[in-house]
The first five atom37 places (N, CA, C, CB, O) and aatype in JSON, in Angstrom:
{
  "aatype": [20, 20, 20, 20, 20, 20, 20, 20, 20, 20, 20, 20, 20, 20, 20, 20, 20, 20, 20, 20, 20, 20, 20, 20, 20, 20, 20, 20, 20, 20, 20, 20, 20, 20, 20, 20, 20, 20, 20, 20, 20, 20, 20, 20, 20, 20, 20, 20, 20, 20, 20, 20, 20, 20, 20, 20, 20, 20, 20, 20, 20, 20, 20, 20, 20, 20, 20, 20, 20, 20, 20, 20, 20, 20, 20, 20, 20, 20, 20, 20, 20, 20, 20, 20, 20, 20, 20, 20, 20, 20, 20, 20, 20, 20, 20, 20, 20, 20, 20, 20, 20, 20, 20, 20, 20, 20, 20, 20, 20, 20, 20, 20, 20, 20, 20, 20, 20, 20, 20, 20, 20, 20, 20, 20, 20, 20, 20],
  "atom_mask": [
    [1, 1, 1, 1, 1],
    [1, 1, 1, 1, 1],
    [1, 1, 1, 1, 1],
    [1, 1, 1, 1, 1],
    [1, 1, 1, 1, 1],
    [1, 1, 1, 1, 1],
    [1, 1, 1, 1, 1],
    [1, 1, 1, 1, 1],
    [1, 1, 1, 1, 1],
    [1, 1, 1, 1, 1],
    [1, 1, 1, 1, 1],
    [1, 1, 1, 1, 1],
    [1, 1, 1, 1, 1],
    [1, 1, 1, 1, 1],
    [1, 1, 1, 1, 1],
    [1, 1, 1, 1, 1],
    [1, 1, 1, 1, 1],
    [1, 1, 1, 1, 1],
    [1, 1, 1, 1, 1],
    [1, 1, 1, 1, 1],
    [1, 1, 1, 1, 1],
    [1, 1, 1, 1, 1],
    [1, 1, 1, 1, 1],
    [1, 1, 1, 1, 1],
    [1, 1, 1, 1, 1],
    [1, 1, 1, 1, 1],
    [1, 1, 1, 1, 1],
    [1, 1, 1, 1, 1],
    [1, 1, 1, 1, 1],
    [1, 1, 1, 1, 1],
    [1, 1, 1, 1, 1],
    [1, 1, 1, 1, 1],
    [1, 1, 1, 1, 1],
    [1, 1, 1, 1, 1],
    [1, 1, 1, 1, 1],
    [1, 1, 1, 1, 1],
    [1, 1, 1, 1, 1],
    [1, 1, 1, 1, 1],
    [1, 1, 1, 1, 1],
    [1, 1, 1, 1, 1],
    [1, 1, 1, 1, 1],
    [1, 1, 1, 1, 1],
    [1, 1, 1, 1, 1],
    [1, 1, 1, 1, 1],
    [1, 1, 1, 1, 1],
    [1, 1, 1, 1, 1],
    [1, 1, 1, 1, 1],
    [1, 1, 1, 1, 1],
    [1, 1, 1, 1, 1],
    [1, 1, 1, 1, 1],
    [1, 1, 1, 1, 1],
    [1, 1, 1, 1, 1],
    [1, 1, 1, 1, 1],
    [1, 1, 1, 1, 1],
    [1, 1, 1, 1, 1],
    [1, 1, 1, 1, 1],
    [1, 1, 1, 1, 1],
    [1, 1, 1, 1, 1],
    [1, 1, 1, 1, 1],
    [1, 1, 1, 1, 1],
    [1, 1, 1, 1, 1],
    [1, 1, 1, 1, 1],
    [1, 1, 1, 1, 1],
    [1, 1, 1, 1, 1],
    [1, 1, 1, 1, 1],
    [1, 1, 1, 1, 1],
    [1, 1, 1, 1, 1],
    [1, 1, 1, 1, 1],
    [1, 1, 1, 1, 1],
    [1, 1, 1, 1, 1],
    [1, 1, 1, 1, 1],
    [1, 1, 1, 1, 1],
    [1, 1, 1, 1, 1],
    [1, 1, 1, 1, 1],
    [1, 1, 1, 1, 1],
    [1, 1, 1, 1, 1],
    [1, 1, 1, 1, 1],
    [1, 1, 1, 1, 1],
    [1, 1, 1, 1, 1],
    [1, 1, 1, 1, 1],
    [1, 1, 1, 1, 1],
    [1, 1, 1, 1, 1],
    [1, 1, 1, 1, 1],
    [1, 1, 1, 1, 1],
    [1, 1, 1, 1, 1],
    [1, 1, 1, 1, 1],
    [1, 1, 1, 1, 1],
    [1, 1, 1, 1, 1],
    [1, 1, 1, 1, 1],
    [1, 1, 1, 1, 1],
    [1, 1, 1, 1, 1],
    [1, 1, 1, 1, 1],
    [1, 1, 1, 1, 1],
    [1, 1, 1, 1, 1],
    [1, 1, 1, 1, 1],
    [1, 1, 1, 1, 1],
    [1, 1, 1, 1, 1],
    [1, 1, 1, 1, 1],
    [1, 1, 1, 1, 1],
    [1, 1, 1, 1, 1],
    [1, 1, 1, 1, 1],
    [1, 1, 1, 1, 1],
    [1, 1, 1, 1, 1],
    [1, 1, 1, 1, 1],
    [1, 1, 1, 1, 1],
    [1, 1, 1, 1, 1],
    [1, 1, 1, 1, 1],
    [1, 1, 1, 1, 1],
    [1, 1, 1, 1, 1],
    [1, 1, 1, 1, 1],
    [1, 1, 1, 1, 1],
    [1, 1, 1, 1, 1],
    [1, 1, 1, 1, 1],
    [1, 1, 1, 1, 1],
    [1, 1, 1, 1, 1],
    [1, 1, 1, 1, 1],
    [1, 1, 1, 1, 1],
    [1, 1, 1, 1, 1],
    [1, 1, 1, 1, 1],
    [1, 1, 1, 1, 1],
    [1, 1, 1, 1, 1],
    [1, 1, 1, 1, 1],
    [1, 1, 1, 1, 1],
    [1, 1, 1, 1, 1],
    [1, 1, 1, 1, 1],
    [1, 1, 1, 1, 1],
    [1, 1, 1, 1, 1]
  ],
  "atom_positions": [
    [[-13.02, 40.26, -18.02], [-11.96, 40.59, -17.09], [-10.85, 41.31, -17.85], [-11.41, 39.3, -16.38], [-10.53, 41.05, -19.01]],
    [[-10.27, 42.28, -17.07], [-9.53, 43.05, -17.99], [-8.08, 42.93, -17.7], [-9.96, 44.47, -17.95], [-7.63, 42.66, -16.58]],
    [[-7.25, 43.15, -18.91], [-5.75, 42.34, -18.79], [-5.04, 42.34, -17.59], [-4.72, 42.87, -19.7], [-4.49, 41.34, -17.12]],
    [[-5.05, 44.0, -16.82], [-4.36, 43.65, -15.6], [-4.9, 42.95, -14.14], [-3.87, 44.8, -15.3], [-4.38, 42.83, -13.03]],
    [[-6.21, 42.54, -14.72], [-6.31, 41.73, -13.57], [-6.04, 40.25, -13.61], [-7.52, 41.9, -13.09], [-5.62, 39.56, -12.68]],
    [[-6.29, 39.94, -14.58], [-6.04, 38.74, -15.31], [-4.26, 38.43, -15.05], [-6.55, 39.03, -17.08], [-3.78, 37.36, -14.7]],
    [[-3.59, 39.55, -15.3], [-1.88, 39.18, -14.09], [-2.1, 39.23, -13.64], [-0.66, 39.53, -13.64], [-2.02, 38.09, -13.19]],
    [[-2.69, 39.94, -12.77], [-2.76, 39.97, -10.86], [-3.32, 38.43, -10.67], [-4.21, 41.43, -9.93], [-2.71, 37.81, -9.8]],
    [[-4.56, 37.55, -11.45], [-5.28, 36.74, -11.0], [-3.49, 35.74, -10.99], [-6.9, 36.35, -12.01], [-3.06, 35.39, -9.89]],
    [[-2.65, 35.41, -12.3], [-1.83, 34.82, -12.35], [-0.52, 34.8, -11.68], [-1.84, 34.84, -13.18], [0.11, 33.81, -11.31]],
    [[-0.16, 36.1, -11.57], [0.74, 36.06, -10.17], [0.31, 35.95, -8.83], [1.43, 37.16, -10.04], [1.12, 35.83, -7.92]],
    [[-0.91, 35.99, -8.64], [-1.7, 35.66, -7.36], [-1.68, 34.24, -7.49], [-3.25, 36.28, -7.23], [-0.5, 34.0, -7.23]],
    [[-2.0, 33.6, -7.63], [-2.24, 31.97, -8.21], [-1.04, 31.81, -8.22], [-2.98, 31.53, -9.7], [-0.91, 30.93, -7.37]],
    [[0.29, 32.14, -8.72], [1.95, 31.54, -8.45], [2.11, 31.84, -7.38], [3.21, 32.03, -9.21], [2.61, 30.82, -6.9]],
    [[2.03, 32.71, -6.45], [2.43, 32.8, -5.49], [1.83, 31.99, -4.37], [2.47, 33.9, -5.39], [2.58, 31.68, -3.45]],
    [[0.56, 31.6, -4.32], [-0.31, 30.63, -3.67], [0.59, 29.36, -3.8], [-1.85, 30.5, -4.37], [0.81, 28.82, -2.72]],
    [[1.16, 28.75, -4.94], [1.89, 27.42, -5.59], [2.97, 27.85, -4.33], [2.53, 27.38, -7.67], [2.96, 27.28, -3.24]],
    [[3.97, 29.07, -4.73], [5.02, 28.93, -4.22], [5.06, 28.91, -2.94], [5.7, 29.63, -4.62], [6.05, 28.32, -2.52]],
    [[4.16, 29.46, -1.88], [4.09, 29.14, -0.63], [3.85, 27.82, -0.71], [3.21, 29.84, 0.12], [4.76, 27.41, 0.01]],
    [[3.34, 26.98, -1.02], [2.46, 25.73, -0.99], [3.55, 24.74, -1.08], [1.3, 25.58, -2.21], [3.66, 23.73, -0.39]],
    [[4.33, 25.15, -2.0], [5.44, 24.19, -2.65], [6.74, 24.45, -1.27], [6.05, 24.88, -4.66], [7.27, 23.52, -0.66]],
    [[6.94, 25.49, -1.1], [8.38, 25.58, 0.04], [7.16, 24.75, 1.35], [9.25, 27.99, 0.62], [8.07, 24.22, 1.97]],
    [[6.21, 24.42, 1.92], [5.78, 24.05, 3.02], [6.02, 22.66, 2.53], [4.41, 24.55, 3.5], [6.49, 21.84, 3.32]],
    [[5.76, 22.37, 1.46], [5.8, 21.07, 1.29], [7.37, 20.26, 1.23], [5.0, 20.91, 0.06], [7.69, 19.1, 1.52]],
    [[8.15, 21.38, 0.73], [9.67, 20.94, 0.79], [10.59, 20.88, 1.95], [10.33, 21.73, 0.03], [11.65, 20.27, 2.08]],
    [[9.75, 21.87, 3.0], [10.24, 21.5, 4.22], [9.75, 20.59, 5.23], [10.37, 22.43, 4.73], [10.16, 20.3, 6.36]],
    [[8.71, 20.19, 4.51], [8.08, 18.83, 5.2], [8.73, 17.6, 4.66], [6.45, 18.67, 4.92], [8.87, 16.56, 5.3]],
    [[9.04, 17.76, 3.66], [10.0, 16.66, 2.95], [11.37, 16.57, 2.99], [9.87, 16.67, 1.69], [11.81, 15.46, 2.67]],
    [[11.99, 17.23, 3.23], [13.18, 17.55, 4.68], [13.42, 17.08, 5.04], [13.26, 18.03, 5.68], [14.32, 16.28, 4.81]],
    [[12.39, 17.29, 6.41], [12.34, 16.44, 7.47], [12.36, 15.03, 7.21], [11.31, 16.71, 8.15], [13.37, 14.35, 7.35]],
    [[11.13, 14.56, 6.81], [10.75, 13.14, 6.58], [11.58, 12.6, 6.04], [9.7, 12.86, 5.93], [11.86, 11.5, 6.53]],
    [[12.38, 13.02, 4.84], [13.45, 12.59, 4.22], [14.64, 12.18, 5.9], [13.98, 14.04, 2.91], [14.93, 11.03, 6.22]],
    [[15.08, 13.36, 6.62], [15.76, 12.98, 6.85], [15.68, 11.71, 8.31], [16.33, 14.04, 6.71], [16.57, 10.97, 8.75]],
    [[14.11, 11.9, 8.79], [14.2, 10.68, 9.39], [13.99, 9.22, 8.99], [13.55, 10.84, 10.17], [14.06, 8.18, 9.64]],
    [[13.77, 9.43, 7.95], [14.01, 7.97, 6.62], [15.27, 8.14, 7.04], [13.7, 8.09, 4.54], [15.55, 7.49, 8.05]],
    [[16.33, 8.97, 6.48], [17.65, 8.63, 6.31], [18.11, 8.11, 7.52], [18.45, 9.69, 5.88], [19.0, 7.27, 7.36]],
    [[17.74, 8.37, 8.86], [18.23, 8.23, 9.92], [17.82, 6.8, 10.25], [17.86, 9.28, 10.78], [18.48, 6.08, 11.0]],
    [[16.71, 6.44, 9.65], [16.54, 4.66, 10.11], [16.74, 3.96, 9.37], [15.38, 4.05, 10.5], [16.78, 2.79, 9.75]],
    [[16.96, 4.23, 7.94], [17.71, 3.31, 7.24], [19.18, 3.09, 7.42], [17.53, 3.57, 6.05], [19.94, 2.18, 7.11]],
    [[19.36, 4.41, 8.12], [21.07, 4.08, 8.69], [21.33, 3.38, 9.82], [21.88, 5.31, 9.05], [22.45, 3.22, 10.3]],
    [[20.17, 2.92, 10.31], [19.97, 2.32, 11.62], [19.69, 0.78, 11.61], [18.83, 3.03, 12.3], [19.78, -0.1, 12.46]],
    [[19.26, 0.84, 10.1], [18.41, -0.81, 9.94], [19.91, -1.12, 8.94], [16.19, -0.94, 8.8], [20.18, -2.31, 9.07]],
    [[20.54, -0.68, 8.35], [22.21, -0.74, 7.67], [23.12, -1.83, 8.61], [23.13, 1.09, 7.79], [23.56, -2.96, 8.4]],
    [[23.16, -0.96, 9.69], [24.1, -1.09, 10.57], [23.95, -2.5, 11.12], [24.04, -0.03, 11.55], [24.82, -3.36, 11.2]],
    [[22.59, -2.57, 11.5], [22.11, -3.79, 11.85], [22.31, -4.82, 10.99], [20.91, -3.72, 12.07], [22.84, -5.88, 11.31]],
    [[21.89, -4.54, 9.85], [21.99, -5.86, 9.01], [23.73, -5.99, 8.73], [20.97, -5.71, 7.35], [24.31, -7.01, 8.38]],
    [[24.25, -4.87, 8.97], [25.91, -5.48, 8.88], [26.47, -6.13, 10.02], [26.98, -4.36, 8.65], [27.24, -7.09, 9.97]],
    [[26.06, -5.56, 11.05], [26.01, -6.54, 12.66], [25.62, -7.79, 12.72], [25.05, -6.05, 13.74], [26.16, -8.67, 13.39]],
    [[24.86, -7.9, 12.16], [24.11, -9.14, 11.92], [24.26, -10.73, 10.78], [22.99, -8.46, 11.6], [23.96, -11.92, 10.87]],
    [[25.03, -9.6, 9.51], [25.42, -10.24, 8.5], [24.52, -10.64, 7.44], [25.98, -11.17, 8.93], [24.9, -11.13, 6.38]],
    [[23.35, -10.42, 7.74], [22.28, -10.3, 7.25], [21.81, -9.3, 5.59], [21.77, -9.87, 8.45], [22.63, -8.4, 5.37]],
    [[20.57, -9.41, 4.46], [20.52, -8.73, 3.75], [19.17, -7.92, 3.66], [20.92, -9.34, 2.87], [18.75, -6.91, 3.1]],
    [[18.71, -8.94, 4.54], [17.39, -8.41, 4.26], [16.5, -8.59, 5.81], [16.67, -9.36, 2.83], [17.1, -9.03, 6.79]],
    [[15.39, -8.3, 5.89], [14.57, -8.19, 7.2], [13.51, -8.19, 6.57], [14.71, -7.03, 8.21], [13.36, -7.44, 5.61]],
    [[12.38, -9.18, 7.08], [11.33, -8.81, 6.47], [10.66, -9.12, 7.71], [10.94, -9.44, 5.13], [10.89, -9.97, 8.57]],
    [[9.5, -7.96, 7.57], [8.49, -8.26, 9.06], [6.82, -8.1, 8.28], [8.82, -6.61, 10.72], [6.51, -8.04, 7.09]],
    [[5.81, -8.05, 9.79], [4.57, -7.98, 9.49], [4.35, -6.53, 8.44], [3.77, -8.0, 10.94], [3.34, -6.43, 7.74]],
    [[5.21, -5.66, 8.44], [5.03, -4.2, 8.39], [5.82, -3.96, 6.91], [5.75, -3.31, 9.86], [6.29, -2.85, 6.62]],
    [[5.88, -4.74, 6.31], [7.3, -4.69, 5.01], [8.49, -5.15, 4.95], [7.82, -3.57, 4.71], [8.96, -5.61, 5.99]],
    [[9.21, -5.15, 3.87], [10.24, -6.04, 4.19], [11.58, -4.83, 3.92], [10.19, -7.61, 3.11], [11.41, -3.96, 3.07]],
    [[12.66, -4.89, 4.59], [13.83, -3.91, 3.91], [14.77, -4.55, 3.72], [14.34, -2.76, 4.59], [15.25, -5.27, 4.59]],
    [[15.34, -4.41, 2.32], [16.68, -4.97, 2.01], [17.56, -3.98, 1.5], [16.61, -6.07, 1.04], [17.45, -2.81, 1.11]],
    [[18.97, -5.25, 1.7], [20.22, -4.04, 1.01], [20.36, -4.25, -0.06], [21.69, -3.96, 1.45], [20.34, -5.36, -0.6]],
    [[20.57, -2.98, -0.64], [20.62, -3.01, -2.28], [22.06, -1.67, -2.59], [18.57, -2.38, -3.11], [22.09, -0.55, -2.07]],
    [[23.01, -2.21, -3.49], [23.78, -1.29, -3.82], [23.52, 0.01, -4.83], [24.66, -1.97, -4.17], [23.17, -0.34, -5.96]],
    [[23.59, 0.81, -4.72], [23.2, 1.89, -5.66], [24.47, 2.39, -6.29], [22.42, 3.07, -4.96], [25.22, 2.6, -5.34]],
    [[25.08, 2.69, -7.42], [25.76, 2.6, -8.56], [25.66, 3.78, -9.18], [25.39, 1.59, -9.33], [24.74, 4.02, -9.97]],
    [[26.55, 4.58, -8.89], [26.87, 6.31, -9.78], [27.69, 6.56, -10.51], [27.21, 7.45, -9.11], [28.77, 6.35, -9.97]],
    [[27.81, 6.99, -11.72], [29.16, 7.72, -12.14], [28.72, 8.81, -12.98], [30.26, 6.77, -12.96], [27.72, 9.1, -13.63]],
    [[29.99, 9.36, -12.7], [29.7, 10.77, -13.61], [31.02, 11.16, -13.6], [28.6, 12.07, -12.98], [31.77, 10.71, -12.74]],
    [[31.61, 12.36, -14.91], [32.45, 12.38, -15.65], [33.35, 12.89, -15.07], [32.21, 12.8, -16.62], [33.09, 14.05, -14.79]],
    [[34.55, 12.49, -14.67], [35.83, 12.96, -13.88], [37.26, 13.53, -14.99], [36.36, 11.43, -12.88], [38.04, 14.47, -14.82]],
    [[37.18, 12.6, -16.04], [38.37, 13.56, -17.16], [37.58, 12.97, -18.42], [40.57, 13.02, -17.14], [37.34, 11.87, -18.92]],
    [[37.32, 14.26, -18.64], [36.5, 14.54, -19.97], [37.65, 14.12, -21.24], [35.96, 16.42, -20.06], [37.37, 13.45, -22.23]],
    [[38.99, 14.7, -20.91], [39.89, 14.46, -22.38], [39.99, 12.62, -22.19], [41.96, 15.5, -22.37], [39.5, 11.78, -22.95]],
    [[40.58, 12.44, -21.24], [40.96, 10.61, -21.0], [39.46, 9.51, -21.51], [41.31, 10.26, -18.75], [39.46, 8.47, -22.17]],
    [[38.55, 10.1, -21.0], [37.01, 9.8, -22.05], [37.27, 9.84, -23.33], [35.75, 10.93, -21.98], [37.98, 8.93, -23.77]],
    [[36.86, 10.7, -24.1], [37.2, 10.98, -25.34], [38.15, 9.96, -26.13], [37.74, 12.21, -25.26], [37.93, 9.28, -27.13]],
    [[39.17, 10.08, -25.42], [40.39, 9.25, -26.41], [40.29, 7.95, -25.96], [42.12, 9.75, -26.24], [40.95, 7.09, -26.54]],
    [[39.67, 7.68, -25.14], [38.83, 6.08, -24.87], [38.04, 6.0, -25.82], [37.89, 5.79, -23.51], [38.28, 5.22, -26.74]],
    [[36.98, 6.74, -25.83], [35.92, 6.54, -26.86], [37.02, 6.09, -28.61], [34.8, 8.41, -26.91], [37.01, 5.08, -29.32]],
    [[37.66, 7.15, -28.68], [38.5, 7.48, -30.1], [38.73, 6.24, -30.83], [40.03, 8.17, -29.86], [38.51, 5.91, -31.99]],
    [[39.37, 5.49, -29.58], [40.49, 4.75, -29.52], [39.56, 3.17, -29.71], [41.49, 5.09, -27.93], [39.84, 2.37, -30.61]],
    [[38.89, 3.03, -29.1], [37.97, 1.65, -28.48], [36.58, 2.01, -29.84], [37.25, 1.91, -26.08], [36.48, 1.01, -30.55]],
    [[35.78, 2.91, -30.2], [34.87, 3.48, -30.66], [33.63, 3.08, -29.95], [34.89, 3.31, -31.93], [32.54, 3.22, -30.49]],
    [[33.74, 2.62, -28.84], [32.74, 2.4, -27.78], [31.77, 3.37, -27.67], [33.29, 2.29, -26.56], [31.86, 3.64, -26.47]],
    [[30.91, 4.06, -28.12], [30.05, 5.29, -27.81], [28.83, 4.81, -26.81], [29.43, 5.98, -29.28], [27.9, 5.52, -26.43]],
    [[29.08, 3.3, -26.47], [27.69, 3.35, -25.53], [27.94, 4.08, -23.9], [27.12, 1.52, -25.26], [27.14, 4.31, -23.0]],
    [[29.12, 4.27, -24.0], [28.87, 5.74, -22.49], [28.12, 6.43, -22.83], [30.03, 6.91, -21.99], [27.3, 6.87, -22.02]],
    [[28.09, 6.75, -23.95], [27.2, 8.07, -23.98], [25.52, 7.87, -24.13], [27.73, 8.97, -25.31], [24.88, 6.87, -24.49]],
    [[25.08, 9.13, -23.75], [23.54, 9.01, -23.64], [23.45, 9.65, -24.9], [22.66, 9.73, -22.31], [24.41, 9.87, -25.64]],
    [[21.79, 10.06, -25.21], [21.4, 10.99, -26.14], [20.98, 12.06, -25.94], [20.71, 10.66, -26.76], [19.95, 12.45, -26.48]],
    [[21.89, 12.99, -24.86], [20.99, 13.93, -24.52], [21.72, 15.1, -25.24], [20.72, 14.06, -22.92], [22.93, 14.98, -25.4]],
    [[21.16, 16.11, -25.65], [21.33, 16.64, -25.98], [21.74, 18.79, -25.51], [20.64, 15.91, -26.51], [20.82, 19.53, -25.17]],
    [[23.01, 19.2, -25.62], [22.99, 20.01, -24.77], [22.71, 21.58, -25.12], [24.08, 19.75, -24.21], [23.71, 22.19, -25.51]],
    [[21.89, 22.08, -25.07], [21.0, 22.66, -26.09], [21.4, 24.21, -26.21], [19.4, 22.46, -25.68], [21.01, 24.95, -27.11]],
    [[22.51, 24.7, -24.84], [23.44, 25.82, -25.07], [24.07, 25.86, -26.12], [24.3, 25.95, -24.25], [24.06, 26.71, -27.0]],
    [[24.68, 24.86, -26.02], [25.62, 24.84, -26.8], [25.6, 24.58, -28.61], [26.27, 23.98, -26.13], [26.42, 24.9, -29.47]],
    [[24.18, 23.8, -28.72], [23.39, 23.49, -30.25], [23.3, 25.49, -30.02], [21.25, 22.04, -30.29], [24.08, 26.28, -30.55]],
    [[22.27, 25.81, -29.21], [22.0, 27.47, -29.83], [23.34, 28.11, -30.04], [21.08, 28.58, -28.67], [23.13, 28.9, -30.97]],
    [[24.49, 28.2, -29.72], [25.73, 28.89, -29.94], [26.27, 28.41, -31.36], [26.78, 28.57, -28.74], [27.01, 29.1, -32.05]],
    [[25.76, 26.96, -31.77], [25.9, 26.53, -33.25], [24.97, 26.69, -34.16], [26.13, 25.33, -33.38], [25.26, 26.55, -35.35]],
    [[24.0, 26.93, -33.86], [22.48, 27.55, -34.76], [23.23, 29.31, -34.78], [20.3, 27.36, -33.43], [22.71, 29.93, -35.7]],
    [[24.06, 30.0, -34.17], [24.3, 31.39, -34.18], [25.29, 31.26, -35.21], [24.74, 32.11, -32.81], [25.4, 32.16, -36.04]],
    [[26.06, 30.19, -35.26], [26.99, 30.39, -36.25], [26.57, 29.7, -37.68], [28.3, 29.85, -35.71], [27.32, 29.27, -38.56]],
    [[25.03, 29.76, -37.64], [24.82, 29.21, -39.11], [24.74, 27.6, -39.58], [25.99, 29.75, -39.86], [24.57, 27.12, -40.7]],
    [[24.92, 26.98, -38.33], [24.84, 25.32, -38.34], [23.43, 24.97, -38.17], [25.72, 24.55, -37.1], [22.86, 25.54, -37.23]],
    [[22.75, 24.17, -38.87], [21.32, 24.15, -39.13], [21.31, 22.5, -38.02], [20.78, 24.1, -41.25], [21.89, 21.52, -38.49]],
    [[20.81, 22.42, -36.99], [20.44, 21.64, -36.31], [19.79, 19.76, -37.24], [19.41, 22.67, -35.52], [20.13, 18.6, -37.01]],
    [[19.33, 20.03, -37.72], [18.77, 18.94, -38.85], [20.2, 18.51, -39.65], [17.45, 19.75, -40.12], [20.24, 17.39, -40.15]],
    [[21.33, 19.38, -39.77], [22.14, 18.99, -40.48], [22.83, 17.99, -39.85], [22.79, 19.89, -40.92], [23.35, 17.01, -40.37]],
    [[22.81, 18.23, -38.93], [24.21, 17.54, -37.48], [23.51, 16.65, -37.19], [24.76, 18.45, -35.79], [24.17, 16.02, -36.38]],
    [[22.27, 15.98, -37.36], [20.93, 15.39, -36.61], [20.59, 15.54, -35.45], [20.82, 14.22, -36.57], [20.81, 14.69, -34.58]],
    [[20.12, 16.39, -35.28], [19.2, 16.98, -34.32], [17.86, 17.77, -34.6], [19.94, 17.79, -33.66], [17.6, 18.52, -35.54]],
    [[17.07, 17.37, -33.5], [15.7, 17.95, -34.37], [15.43, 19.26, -32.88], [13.9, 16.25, -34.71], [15.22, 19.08, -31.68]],
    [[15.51, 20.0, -33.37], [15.3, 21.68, -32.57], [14.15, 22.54, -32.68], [16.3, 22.73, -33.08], [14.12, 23.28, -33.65]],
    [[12.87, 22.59, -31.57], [12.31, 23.49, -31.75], [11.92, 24.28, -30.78], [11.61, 23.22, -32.32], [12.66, 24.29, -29.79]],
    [[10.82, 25.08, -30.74], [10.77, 26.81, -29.98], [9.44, 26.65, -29.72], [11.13, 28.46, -31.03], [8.63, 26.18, -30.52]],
    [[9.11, 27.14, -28.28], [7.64, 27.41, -28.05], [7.47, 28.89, -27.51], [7.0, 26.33, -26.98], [8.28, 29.48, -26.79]],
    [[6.11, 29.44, -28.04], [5.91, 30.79, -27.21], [5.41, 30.73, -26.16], [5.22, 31.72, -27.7], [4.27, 30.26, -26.22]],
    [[5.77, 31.0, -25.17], [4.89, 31.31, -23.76], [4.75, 32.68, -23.26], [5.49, 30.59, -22.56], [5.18, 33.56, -24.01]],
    [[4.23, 33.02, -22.14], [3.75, 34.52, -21.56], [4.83, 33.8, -20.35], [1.59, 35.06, -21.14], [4.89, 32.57, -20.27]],
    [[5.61, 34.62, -19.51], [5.93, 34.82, -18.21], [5.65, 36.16, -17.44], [7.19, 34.55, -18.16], [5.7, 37.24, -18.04]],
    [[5.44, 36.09, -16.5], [4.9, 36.58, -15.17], [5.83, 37.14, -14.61], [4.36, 35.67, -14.28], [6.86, 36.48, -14.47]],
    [[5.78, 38.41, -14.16], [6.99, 38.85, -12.83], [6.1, 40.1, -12.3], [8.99, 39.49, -13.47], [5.65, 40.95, -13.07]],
    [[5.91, 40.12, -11.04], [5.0, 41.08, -10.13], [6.32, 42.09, -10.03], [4.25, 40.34, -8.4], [7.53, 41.9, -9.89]],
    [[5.16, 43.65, -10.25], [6.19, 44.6, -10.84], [5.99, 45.08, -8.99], [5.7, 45.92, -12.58], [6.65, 46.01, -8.52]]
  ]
}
């Protein structure tokens, strides 16, 4: 098989995914949102009710609190951290713009501890 068909076979084949994938996301949409609509329905109830939980022949549903945060003042953080040396807020993730903008200025990733590497791939774009 010769190279340009061999793209055509691969952007043919992504594009098959990407129809496949938006049908499926708008099916999940939906469904999502009539989940949302009866769990807001079975909520209400159990607060009417006073209740936590419901359990029937069909499964059981309970209330459960779900728990978010995310970073509102980055400086007032910091000088918490400074101050307390608490670092378990923080995760280990690593933010990898910003490591490459310090690998440009000559900062060797291994030095700072971090371990950094590179893969080759081919990408696709139908001309």
């Amino acid at each position: 098989m010769k190279v340009d068909e061999k793209v055509n076979q691969y952007i043919a084949t992504r594009a098959v995914l990407d129809a496949e994938r938006k049908k499926f996301k708008d099916i999940e949409r939906e469904l999502k949102a009539d989940m949302a609509e009866v769990e807001l329905e079975l909520l209400e109830t159990a607060k009417d009710l006073g209740v936590n939980s419901f359990s029937t022949n069909n499964g059981t549903a309970y209330v459960v609190v779900k728990k978010y945060a995310s970073l509102n003042d980055r400086e007032t953080l910091i000088n918490y951290v400074k101050a307390t040396g608490d670092f378990g807020l923080f995760t280990s993730h690593i933010n990898k713009l910003h490591l490459i903008e310090l690998m440009d200025d000559r900062i060797e990733p291994m030095d700072i501890g971090i371990a950094y590497s590179e893969e080759t791939a081919l990408n696709f774009r139908k001309n």
